[in-house]
PDB file of N, CA, C, O and CB in Angstrom:
ATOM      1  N   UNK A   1     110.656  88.173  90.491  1.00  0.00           N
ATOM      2  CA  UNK A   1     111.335  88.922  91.538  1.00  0.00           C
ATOM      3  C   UNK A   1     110.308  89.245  92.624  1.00  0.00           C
ATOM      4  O   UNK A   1     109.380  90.040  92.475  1.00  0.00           O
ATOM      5  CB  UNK A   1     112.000  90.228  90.969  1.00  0.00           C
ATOM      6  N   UNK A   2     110.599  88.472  93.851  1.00  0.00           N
ATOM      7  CA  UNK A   2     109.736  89.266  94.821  1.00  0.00           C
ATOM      8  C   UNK A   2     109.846  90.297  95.683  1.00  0.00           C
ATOM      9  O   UNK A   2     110.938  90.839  95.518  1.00  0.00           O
ATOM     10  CB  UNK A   2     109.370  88.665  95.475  1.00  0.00           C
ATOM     11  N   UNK A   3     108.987  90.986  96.817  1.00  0.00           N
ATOM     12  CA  UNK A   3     109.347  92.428  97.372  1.00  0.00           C
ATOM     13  C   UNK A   3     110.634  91.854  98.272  1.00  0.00           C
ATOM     14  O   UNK A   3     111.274  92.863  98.570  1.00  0.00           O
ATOM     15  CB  UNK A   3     107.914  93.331  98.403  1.00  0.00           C
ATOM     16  N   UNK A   4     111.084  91.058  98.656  1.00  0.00           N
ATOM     17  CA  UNK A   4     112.454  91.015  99.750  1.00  0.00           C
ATOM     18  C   UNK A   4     113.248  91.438  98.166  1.00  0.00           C
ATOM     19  O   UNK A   4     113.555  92.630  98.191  1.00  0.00           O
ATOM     20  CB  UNK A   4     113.033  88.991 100.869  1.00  0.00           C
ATOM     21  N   UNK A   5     113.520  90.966  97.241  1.00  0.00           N
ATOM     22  CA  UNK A   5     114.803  91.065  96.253  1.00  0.00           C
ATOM     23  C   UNK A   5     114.503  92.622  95.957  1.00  0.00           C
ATOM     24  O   UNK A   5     115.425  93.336  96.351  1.00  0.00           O
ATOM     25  CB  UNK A   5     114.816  89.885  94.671  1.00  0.00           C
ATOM     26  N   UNK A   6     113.522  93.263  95.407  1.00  0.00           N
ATOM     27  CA  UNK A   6     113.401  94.522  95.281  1.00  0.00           C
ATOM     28  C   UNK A   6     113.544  95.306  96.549  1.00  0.00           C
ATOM     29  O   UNK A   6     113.925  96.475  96.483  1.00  0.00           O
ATOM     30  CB  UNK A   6     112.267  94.735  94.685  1.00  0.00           C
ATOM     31  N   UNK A   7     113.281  94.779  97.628  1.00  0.00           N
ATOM     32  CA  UNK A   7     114.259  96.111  98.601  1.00  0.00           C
ATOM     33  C   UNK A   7     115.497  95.966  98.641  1.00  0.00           C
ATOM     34  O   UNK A   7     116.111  97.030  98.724  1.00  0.00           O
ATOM     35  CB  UNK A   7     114.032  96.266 100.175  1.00  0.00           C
ATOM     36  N   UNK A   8     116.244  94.839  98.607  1.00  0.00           N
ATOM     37  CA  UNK A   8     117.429  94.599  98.078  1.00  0.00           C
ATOM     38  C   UNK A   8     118.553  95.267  97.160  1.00  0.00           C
ATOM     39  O   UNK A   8     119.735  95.457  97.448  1.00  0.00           O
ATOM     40  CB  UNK A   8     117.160  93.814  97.654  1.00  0.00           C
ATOM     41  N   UNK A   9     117.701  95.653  95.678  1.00  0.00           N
ATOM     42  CA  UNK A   9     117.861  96.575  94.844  1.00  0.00           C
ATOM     43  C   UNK A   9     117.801  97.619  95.065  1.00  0.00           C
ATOM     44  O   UNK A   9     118.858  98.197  94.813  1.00  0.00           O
ATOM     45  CB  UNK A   9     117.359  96.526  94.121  1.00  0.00           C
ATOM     46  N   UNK A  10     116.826  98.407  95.550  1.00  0.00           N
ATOM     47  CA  UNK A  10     116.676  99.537  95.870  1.00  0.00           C
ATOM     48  C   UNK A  10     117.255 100.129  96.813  1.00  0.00           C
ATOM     49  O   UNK A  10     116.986  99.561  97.871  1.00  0.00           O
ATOM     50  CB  UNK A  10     115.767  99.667  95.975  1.00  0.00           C
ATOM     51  N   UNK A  11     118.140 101.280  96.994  1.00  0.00           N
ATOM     52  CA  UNK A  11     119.030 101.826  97.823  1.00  0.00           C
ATOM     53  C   UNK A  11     118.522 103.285  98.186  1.00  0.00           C
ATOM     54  O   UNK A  11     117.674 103.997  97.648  1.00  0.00           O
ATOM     55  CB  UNK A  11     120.400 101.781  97.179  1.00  0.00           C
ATOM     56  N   UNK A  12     119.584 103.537  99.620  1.00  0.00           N
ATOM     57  CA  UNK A  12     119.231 104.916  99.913  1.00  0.00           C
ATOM     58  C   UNK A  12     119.064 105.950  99.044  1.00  0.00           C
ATOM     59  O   UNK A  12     118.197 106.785  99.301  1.00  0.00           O
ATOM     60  CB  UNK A  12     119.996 105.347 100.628  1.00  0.00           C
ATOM     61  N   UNK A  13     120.009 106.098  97.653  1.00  0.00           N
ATOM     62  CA  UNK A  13     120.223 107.321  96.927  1.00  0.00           C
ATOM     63  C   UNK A  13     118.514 106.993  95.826  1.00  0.00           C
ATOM     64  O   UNK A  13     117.761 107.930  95.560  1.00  0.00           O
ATOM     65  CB  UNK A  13     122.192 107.333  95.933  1.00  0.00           C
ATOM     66  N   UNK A  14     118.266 105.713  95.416  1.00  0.00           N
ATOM     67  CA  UNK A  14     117.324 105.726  94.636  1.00  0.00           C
ATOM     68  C   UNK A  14     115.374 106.395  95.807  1.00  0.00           C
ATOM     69  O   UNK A  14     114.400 107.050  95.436  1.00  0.00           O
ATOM     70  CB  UNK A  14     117.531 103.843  93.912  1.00  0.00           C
ATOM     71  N   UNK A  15     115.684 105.837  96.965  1.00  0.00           N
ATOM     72  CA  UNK A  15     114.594 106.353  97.789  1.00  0.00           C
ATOM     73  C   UNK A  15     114.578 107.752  97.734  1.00  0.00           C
ATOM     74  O   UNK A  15     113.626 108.379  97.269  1.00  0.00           O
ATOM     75  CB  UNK A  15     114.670 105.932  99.170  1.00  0.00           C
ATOM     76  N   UNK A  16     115.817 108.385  98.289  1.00  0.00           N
ATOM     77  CA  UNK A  16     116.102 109.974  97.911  1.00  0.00           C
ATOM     78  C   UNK A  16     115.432 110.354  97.015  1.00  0.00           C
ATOM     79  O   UNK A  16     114.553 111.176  97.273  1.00  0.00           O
ATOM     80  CB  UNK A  16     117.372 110.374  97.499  1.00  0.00           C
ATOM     81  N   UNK A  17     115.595 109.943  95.808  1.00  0.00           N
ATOM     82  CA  UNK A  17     115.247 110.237  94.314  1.00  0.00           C
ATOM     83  C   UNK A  17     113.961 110.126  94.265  1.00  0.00           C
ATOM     84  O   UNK A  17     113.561 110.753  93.283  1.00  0.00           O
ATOM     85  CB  UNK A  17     115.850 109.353  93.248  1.00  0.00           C
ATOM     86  N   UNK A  18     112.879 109.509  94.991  1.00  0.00           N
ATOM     87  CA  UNK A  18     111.329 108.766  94.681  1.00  0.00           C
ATOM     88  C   UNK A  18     110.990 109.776  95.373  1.00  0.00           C
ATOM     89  O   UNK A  18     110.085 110.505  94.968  1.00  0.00           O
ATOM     90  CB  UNK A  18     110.749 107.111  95.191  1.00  0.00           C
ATOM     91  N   UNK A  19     111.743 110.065  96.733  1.00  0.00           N
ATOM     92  CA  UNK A  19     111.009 111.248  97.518  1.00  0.00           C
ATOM     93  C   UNK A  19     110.928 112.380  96.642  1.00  0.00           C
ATOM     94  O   UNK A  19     109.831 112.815  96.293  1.00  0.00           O
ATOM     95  CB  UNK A  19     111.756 111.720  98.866  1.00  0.00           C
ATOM     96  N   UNK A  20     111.891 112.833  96.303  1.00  0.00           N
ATOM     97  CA  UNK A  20     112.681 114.277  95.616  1.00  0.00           C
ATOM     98  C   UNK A  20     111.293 114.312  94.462  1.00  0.00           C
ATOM     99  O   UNK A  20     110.367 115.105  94.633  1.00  0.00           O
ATOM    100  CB  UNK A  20     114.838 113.990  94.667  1.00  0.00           C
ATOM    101  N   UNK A  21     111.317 113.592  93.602  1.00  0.00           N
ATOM    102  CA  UNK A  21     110.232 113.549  92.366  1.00  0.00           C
ATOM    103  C   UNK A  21     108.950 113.419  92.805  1.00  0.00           C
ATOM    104  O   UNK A  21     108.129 113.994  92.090  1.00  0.00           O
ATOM    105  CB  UNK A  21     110.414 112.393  91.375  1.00  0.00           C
ATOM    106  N   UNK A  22     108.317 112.581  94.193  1.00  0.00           N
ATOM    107  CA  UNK A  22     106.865 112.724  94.588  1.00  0.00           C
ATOM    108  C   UNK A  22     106.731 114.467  94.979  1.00  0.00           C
ATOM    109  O   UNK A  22     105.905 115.278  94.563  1.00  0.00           O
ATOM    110  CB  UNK A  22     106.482 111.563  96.063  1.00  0.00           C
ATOM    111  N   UNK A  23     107.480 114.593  95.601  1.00  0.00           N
ATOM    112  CA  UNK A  23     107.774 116.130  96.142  1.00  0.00           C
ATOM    113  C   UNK A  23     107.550 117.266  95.250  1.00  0.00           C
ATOM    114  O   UNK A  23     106.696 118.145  95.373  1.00  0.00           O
ATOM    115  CB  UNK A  23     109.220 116.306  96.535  1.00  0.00           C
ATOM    116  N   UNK A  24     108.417 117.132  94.350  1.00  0.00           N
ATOM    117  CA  UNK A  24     108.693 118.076  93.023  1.00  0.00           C
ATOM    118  C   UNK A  24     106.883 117.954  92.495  1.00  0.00           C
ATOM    119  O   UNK A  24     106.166 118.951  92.586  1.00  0.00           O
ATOM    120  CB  UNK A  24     110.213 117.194  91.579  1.00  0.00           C
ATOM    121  N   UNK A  25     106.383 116.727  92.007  1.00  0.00           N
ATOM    122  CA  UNK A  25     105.317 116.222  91.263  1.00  0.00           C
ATOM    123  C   UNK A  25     104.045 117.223  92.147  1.00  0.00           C
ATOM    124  O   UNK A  25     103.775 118.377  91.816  1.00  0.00           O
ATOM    125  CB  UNK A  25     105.226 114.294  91.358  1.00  0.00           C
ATOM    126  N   UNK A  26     103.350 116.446  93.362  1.00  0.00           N
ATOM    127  CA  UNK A  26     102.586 116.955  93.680  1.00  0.00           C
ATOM    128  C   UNK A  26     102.648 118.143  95.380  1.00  0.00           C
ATOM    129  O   UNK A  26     101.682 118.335  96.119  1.00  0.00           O
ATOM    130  CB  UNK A  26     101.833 115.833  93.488  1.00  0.00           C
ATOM    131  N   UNK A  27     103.557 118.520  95.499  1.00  0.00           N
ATOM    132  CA  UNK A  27     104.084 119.945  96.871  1.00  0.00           C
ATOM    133  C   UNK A  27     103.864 118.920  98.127  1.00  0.00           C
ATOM    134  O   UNK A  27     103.614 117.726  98.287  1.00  0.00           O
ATOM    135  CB  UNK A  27     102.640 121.870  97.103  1.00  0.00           C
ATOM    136  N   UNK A  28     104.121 120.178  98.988  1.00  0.00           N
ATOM    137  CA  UNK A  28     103.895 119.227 100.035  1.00  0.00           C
ATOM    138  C   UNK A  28     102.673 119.373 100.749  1.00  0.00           C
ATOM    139  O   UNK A  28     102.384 118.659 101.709  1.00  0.00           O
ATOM    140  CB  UNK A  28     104.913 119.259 100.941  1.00  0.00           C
ATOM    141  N   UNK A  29     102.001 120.216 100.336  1.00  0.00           N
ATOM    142  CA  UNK A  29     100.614 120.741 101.056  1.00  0.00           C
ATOM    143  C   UNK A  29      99.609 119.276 100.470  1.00  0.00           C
ATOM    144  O   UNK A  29      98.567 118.908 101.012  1.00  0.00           O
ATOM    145  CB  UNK A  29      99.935 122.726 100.290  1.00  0.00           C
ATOM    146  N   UNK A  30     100.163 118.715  99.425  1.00  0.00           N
ATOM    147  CA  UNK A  30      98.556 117.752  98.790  1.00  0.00           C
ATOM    148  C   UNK A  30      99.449 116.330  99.214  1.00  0.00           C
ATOM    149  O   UNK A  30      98.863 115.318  98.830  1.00  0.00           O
ATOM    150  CB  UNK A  30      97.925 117.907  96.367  1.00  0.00           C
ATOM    151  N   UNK A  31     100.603 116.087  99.849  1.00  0.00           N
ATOM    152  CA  UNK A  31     101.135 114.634 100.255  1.00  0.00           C
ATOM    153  C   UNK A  31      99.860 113.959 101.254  1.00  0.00           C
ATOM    154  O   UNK A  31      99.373 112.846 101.054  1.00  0.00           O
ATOM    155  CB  UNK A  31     102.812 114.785 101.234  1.00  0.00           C
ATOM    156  N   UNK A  32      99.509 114.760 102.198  1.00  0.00           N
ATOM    157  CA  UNK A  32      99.110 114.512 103.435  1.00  0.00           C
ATOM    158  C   UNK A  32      97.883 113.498 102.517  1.00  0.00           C
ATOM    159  O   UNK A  32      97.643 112.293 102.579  1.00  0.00           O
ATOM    160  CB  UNK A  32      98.684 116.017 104.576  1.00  0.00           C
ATOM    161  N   UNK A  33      97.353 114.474 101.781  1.00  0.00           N
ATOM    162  CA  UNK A  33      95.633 114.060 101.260  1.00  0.00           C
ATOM    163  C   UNK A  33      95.877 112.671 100.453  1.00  0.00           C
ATOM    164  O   UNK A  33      95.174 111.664 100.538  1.00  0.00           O
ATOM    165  CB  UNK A  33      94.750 115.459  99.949  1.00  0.00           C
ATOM    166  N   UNK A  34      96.864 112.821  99.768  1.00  0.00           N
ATOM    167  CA  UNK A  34      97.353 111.385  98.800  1.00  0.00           C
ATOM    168  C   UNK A  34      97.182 110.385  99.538  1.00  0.00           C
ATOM    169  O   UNK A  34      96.539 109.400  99.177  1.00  0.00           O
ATOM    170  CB  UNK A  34      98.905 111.224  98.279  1.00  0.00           C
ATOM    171  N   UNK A  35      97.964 110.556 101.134  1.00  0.00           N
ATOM    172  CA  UNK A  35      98.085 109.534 101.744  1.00  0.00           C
ATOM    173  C   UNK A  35      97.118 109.111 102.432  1.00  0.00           C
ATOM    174  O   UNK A  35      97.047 107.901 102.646  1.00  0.00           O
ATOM    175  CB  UNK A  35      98.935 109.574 102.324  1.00  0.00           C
ATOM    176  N   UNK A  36      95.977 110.138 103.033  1.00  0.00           N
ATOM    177  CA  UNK A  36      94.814 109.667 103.164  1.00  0.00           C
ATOM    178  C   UNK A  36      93.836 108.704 102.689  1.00  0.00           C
ATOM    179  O   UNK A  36      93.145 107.825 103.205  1.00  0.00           O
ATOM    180  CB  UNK A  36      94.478 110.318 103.112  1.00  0.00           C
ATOM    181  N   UNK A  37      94.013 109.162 101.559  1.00  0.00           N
ATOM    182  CA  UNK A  37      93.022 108.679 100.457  1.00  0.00           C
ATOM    183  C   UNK A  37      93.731 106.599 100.335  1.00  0.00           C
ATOM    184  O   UNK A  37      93.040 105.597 100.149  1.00  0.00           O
ATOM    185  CB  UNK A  37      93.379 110.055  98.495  1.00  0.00           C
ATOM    186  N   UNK A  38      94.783 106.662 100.472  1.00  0.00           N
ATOM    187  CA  UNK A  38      95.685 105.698  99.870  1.00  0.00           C
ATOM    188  C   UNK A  38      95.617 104.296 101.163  1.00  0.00           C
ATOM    189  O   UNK A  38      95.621 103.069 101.064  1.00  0.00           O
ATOM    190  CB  UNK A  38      97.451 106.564  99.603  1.00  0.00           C
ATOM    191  N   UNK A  39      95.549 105.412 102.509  1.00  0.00           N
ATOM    192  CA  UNK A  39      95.327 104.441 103.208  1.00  0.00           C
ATOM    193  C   UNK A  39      93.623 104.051 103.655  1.00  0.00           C
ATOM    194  O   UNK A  39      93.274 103.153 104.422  1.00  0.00           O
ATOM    195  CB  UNK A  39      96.217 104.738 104.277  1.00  0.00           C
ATOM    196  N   UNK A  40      92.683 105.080 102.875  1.00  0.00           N
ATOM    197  CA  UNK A  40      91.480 104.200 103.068  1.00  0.00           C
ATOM    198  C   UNK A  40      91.265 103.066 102.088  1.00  0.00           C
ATOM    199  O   UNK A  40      90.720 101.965 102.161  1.00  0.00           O
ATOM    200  CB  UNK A  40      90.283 105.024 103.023  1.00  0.00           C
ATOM    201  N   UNK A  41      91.797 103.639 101.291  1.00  0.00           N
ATOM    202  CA  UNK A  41      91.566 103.022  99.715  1.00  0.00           C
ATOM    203  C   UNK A  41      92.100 101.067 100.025  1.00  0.00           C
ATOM    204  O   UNK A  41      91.564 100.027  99.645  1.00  0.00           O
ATOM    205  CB  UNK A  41      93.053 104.177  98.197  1.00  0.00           C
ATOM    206  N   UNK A  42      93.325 101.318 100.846  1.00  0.00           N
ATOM    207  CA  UNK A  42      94.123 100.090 101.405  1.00  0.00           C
ATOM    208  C   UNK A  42      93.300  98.883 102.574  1.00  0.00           C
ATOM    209  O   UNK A  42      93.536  97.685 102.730  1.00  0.00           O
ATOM    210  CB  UNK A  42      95.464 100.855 102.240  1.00  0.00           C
ATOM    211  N   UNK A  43      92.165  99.886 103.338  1.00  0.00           N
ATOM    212  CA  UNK A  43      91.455 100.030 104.451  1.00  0.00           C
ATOM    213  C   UNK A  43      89.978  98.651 103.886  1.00  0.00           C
ATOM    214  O   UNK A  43      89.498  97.590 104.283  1.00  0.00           O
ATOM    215  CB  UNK A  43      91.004 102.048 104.694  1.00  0.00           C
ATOM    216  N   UNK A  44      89.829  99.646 102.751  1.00  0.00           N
ATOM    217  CA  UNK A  44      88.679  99.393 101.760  1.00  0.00           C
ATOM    218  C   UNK A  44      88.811  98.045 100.907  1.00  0.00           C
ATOM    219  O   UNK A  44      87.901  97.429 100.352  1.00  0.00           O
ATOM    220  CB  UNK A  44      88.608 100.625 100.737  1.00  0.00           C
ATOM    221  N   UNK A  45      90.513  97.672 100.954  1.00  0.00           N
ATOM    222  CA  UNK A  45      90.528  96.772  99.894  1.00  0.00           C
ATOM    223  C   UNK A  45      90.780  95.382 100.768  1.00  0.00           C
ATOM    224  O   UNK A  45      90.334  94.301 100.383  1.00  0.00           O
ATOM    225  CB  UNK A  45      91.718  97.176  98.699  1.00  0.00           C
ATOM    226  N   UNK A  46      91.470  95.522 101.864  1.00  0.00           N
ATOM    227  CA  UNK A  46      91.466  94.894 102.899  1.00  0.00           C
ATOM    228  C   UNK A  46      90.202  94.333 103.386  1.00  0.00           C
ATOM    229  O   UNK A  46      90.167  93.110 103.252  1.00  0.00           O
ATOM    230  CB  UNK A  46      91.986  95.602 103.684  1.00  0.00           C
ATOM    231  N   UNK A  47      89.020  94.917 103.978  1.00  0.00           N
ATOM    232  CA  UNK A  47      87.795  95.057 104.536  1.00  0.00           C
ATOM    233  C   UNK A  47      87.014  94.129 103.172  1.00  0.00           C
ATOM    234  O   UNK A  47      86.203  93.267 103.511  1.00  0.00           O
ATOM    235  CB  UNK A  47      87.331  96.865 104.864  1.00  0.00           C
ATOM    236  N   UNK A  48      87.218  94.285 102.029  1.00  0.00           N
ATOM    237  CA  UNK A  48      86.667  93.639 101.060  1.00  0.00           C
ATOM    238  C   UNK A  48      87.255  91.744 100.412  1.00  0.00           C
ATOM    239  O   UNK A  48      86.656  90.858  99.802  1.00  0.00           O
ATOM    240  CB  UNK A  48      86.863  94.836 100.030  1.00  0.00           C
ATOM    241  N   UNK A  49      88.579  91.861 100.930  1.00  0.00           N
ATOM    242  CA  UNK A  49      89.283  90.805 100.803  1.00  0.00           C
ATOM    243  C   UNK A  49      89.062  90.053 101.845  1.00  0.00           C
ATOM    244  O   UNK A  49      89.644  88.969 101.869  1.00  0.00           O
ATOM    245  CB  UNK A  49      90.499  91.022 100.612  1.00  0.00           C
ATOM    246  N   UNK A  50      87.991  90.491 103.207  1.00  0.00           N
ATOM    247  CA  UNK A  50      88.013  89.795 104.940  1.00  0.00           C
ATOM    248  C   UNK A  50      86.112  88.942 103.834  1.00  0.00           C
ATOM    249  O   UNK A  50      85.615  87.845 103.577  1.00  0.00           O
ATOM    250  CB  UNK A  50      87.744  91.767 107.305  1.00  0.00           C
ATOM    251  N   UNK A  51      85.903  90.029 103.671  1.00  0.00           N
ATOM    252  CA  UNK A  51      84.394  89.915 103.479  1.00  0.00           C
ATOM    253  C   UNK A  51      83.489  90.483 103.995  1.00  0.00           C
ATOM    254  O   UNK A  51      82.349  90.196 103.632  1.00  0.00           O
ATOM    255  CB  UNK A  51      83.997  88.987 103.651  1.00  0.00           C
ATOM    256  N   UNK A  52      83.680  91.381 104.913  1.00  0.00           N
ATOM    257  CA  UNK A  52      83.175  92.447 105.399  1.00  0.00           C
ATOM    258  C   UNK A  52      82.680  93.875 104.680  1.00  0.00           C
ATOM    259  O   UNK A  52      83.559  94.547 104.140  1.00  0.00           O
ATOM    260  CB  UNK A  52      84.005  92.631 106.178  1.00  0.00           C
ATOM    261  N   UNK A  53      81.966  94.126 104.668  1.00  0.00           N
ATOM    262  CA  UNK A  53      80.730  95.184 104.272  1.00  0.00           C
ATOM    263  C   UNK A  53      80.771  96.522 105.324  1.00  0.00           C
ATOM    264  O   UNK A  53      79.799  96.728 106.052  1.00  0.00           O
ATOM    265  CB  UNK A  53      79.048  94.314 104.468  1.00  0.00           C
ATOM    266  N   UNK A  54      81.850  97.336 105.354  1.00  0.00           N
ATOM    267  CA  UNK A  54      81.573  98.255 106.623  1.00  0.00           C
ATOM    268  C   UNK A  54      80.709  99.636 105.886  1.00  0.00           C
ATOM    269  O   UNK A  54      80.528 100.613 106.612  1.00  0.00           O
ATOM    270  CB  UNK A  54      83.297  98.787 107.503  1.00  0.00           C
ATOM    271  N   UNK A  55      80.192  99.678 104.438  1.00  0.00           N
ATOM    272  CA  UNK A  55      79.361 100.733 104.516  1.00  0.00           C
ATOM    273  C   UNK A  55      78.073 100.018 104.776  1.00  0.00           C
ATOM    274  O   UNK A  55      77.269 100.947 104.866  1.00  0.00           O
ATOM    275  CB  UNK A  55      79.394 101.652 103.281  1.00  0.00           C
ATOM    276  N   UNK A  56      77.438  98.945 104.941  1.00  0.00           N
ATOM    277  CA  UNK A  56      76.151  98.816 105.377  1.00  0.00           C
ATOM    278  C   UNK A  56      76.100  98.525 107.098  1.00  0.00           C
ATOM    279  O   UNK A  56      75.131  98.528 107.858  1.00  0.00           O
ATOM    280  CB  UNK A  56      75.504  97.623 104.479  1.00  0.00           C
ATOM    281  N   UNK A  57      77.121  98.349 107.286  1.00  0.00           N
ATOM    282  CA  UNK A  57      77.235  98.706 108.842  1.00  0.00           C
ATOM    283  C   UNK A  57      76.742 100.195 109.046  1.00  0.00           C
ATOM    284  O   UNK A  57      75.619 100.469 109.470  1.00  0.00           O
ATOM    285  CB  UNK A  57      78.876  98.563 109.413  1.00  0.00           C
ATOM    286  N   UNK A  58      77.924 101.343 108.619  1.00  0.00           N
ATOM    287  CA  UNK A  58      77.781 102.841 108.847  1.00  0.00           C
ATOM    288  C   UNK A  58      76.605 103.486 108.608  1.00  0.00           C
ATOM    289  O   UNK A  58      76.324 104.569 109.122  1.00  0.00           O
ATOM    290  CB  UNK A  58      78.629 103.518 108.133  1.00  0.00           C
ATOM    291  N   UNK A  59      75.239 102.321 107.149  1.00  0.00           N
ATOM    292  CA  UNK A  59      74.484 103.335 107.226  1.00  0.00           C
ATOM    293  C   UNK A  59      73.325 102.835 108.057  1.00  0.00           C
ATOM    294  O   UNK A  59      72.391 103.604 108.287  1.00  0.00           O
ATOM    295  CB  UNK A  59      74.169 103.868 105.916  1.00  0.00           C
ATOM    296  N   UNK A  60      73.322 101.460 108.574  1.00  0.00           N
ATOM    297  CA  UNK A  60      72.343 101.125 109.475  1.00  0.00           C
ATOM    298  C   UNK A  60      72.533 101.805 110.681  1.00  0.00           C
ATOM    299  O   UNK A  60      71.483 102.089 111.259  1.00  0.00           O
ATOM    300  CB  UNK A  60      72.278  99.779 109.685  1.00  0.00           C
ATOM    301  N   UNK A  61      74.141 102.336 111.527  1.00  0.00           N
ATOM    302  CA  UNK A  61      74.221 103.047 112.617  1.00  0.00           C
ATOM    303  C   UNK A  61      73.642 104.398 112.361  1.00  0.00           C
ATOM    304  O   UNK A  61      73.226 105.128 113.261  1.00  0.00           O
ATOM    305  CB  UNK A  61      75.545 103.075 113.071  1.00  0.00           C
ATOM    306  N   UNK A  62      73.637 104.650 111.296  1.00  0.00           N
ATOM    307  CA  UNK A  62      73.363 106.253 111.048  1.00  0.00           C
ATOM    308  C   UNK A  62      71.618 106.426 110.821  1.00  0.00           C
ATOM    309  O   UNK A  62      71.280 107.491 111.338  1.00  0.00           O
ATOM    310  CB  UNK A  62      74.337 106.854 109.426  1.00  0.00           C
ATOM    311  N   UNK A  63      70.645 105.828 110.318  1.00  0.00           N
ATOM    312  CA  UNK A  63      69.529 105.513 110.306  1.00  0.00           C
ATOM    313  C   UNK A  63      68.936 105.241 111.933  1.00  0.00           C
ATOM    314  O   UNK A  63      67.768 104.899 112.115  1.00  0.00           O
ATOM    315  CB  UNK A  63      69.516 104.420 109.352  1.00  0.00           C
TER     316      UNK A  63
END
């Protein structure tokens, strides 16, 4: 099954439901940080899949 057939499956009332339970799980004050983290983490895995090295960039600018 690929991601087009699974959005397919997945409907408004089940999204409702993913929100409702991330919500319930961790408040809304710690969403923001999750998502931070999630999109460096994405940033990081990306940057590593190019072949690119951006912490020896950051620490030669910083030196």
């Amino acid at each position: 099954m690929n991601l087009f057939n699974i959005l397919w499956v997945i409907g408004a009332p089940q999204v409702i439901l993913i929100i409702v339970v991330v919500l319930l799980l961790f408040g809304g004050k710690k969403i923001p940080e999750l998502m931070r983290g999630l999109g460096s983490g994405i940033k990081e895995f990306k940057d590593a899949s190019k072949g690119t090295d951006t912490s020896k960039e950051k620490e030669s600018k910083e030196e």
